[in-house]
PADOVEX-592285 format. One record per residue (C-alpha): x, z, y; residue in one letter. Coordinates in steps of 0.001 Angstrom, whole numbers, padded with zeros to 6 digits, always signed. Layout:
XZYA ...
# end
This chain:
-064174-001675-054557X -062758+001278-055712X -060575-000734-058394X -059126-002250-055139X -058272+001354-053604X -056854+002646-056157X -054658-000167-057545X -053741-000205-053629X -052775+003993-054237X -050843+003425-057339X -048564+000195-055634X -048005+002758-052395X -047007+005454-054346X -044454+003515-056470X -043096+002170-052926X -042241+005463-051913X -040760+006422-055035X -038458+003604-055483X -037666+004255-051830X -036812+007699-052095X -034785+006781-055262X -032773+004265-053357X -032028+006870-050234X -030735+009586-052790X -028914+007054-054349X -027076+005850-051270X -026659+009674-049911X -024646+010390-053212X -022366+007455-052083X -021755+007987-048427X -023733+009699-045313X -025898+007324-043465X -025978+007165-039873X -028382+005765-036892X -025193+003493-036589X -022605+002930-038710X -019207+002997-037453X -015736+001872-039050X -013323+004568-037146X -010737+002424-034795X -012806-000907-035740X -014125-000514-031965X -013580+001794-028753X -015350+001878-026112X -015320-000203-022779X -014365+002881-020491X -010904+003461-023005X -009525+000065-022808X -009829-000106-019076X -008088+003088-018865X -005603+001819-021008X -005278-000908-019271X -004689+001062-016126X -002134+003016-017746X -000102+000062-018310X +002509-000607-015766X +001540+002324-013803X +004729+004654-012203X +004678+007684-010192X +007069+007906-006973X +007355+010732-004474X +006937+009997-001119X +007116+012071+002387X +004397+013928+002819X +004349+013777+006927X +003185+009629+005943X +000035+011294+004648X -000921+013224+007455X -004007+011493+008759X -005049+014601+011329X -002719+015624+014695X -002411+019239+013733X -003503+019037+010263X +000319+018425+008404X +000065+017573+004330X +001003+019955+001803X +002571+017904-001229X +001964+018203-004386X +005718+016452-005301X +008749+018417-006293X +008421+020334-002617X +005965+020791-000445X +007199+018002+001688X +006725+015295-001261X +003401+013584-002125X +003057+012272-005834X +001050+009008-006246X +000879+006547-008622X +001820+002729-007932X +002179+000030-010196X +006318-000057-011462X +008773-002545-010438X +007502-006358-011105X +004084-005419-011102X +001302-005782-008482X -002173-004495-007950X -004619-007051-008631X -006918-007221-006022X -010316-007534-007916X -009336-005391-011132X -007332-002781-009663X -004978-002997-012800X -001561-003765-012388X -000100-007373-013227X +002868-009066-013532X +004344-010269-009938X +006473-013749-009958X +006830-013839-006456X +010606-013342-006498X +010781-016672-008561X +008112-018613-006860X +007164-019043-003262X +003333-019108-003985X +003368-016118-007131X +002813-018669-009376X -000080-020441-007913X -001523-023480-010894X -000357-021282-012929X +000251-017869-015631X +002438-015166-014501X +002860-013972-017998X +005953-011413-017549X +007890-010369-013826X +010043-013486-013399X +008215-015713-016061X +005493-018302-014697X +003728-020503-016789X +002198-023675-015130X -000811-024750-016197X -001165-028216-018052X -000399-031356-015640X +001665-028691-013728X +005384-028327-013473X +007845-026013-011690X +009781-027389-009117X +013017-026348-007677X +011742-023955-005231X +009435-022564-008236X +006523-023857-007748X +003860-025399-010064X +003239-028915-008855X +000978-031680-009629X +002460-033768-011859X +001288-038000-012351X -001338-039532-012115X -002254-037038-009590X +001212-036630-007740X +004581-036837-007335X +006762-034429-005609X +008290-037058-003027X +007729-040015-004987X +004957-042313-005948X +002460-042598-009265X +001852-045543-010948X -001272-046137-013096X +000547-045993-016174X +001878-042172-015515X +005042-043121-014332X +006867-042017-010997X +009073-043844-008737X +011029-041639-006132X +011349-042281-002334X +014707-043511-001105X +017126-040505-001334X +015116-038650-003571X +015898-039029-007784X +014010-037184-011217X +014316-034194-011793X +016824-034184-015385X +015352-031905-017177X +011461-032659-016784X +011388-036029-015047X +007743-035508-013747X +008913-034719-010032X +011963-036255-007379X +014338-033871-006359X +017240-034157-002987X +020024-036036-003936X +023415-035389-002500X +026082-037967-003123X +028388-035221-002395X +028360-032156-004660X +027025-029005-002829X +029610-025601-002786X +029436-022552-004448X +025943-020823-004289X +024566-024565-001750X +021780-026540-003497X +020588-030184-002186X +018122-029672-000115X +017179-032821+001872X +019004-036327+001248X +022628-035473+001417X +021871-032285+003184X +023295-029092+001129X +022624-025518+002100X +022812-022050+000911X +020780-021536-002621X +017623-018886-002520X +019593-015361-002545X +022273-016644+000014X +022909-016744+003283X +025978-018253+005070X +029199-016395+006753X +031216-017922+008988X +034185-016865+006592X +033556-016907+003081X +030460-019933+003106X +027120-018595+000961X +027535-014938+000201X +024345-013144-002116X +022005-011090+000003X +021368-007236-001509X +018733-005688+000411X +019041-003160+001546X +022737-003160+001574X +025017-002238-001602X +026552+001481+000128X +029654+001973-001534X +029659-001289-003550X +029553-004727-003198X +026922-007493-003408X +028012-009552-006268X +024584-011547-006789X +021497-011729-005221X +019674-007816-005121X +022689-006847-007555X +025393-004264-006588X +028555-003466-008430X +029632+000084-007276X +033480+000480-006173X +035071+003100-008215X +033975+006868-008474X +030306+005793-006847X +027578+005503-008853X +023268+004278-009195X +020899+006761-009376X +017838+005429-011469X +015147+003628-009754X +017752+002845-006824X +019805-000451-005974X +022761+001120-003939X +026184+002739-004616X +026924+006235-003827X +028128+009798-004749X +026684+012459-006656X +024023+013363-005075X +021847+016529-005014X +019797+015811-001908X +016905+012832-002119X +018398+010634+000918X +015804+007740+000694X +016299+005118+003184X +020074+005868+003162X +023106+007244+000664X +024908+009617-000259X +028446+009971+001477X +029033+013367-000904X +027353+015852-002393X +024828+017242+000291X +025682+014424+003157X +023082+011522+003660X +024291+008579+005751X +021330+006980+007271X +020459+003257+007521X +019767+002006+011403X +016609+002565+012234X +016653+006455+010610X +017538+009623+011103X +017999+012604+008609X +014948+015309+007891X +016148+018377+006770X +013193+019783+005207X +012339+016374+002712X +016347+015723+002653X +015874+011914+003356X +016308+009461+006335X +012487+009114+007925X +012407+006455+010164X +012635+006576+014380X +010069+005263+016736X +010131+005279+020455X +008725+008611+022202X +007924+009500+018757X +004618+007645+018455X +003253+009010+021919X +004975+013089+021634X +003708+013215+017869X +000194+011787+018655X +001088+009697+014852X +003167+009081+012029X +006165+006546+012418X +005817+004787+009094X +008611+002305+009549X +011553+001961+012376X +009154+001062+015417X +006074+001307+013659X +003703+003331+013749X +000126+004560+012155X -001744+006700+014756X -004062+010101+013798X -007865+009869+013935X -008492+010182+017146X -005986+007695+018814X -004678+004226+018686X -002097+002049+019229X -001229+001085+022861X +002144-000660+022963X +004599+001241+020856X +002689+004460+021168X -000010+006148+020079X -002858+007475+022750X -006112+009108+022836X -009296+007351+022436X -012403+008703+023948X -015577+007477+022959X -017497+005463+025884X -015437+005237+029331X -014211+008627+031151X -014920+006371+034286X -012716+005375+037362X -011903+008637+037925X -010813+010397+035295X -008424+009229+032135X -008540+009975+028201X -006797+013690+027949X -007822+013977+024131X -009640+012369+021195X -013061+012064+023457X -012330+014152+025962X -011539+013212+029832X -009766+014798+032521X -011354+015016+035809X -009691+014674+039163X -005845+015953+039997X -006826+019352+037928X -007967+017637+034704X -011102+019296+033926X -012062+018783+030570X -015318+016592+030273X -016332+015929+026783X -018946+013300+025964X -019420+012717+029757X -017614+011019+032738X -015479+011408+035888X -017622+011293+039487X -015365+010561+042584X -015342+014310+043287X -013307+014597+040009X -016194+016535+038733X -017697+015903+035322X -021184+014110+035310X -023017+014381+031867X -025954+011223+030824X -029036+012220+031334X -030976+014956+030006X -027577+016794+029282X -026196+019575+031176X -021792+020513+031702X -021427+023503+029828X -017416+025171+029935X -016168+021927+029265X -018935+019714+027458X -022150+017849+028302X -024586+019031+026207X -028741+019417+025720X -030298+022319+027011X -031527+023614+023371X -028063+023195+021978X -025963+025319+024318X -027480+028631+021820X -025545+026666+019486X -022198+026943+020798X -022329+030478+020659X -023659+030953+017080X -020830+032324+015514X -017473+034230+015823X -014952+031235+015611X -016948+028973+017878X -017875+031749+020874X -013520+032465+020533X -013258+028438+020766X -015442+028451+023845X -013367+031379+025181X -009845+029654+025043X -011973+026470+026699X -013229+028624+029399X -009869+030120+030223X -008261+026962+030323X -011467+025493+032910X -010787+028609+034899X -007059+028072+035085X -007209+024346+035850X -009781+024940+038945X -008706+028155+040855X -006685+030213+038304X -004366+027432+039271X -004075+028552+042809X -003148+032180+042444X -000414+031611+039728X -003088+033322+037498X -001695+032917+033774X -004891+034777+031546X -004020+036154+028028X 
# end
């Protein structure tokens, strides 16, 4: 037995020594890690999707007044001037993706669905899928045995057109309009001997299909569809489709008729403090109760919401048959508006609070949280100003009483 132990010793002790022999070995060679890692073999998952986010991401500068979220609240931007917001948004041909976030290529100026059955590998460059093709319009179709744009499949792949339809030249896998008659410059067949203006044209009454820039060229002309040529002495500022002078004002939405004049499109009007044509909406989205975001649109404050073409206080609840929304949750009482927050309007155009809750200055509140309302500086000065204006609206009212 002890033979056994120490022949069991001896092989231990020669384990560790050709171990240890083997780890001083390798040290003199290289370091040795808890994992070995090849520099710029690998990076991590976090990197590449910020890379990836990177990619086809621009910055533009925007007003900041279409930030402004709160009625007396206005945005400070962090652009070139205070009235400029900086964000980022994916550059021209790109969209976001809506499940990634990341930006991708956008094909929907070449194809009425974005590419739909199929790749949008670059702006402007869809890939069908197999047993797809594009067809005139841009679109990846089914191709035979499963279909045939306006014609029939046969079992053996091939496919006969309806009557006034013929194959496509170039792929032969769809039936396209024919015309007997050649279309005009910028038509394209589109029905049986029916021509009309190509994608990108519209038709004058004097000059047939003319190319659509929009919006329009300014001092240039439209020469193709989305492309200006400038007239003489006007030029393109980057990042913008339209002729004008040197410039040294922004004058988005519009251009520039000289140096520091901004001709507006319809639908705009000139802001001196951004330099750029913001658009007009009626009654100024309810006397500046929201932001007009587009000619006739608007996007209301928190607070209010959109009743016709304006913008109007919402109060939480009903104010009743007597009284009407004054504020964001507050109600006016009777001919003298009291104020009645969180409560409603009695015939008497007095303010009646749920139960349990008592009308405090101008609010129906519990018992134990009037002490509340009084806690501080700011809020007993906030009460004040509501008190005076209570005062005023019930008997201050009557004895021209204006208190400072």
């Amino acid at each position: 037995m002890h033979r056994n132990l120490r022949r069991t010793l001896l092989k231990a002790a020669a384990l560790i020594t050709l171990t240890a022999v083997a780890i001083a070995t390798l040290a003199t060679e290289s370091e040795l890690y808890g994992d070995i890692h090849i520099e710029g073999e690998f990076e991590s998952l976090s990197q590449t999707r910020q890379r990836q986010q990177q990619q086809h991401l621009c910055q533009r500068e925007l007003p900041s007044i279409f930030f402004q979220t709160l009625r007396n609240t206005p945005v400070r931007g962090n652009g070139s001037t205070i009235y400029y917001h900086r964000i980022e948004l994916c550059c021209e041909g790109y969209r976001p993706d809506p499940y990634t976030g990341l930006c991708v290529a956008d094909c929907a100026h070449i194809s009425p669905d974005n590419c739909r059955n199929g790749f949008c590998r670059d702006p402007g460059n869809c890939e069908c899928f197999s047993e797809f093709v594009r067809n005139e319009q841009g679109a990846c179709i089914h191709t035979c045995p499963i279909a045939c744009q306006h014609g029939r499949c046969y079992l053996n792949g091939t496919c006969v057109c309806q009557k006034g339809y013929v194959l496509d030249n170039e792929t032969r896998l769809f039936c396209r309009a024919h015309c007997p008659k050649e279309c005009g410059t910028h038509e394209e067949c589109v029905a049986p001997s029916q021509c009309d203006c190509a994608t990108g044209y519209r038709r004058t009454s004097e000059l047939g299909c003319q190319p659509i820039c929009a919006p329009d060229c300014g001092y240039g002309k439209c020469v193709a569809p989305n492309q200006c040529e400038c007239f003489p002495g006007f030029i393109k500022r980057p990042q913008r489709n339209v002729c004008e002078a040197e410039c040294y004002i922004n004058c988005e939405n519009g251009f520039c008729e000289s140096r520091y004049k901004c001709h507006c499109r319809e639908g705009y009007r000139f802001d001196i403090n951004s330099t750029s044509c913001l658009p007009e909406c009626q009654d100024n989205c309810g006397q500046g109760n929201g932001v007009c975001i587009a000619p006739g649109v608007c996007r209301c404050f928190q607070g209010y919401e959109l009743r016709g073409n304006s913008c109007v206080p919402k109060c939480t609840g009903s104010c009743g048959s007597y009284g009407k929304c004054l504020a964001p949750n507050i109600c006016g009482c009777g001919p003298d508006e009291q104020h009645c927050l969180y409560g409603s309007c009695d015939a008497n155009g007095h303010c009646q609070c749920p139960f349990g809750q008592t009308h405090f200055i101008d609010r129906c509140l519990q018992l134990q949280h009037i002490a509340n309302q009084l806690s501080s500086l700011d809020r007993r000065k906030d009460r004040n100003q509501e008190l005076k204006y209570e005062f005023y609206a019930l008997i201050g009212r009557l004895f021209n009483w204006m208190w400072d």
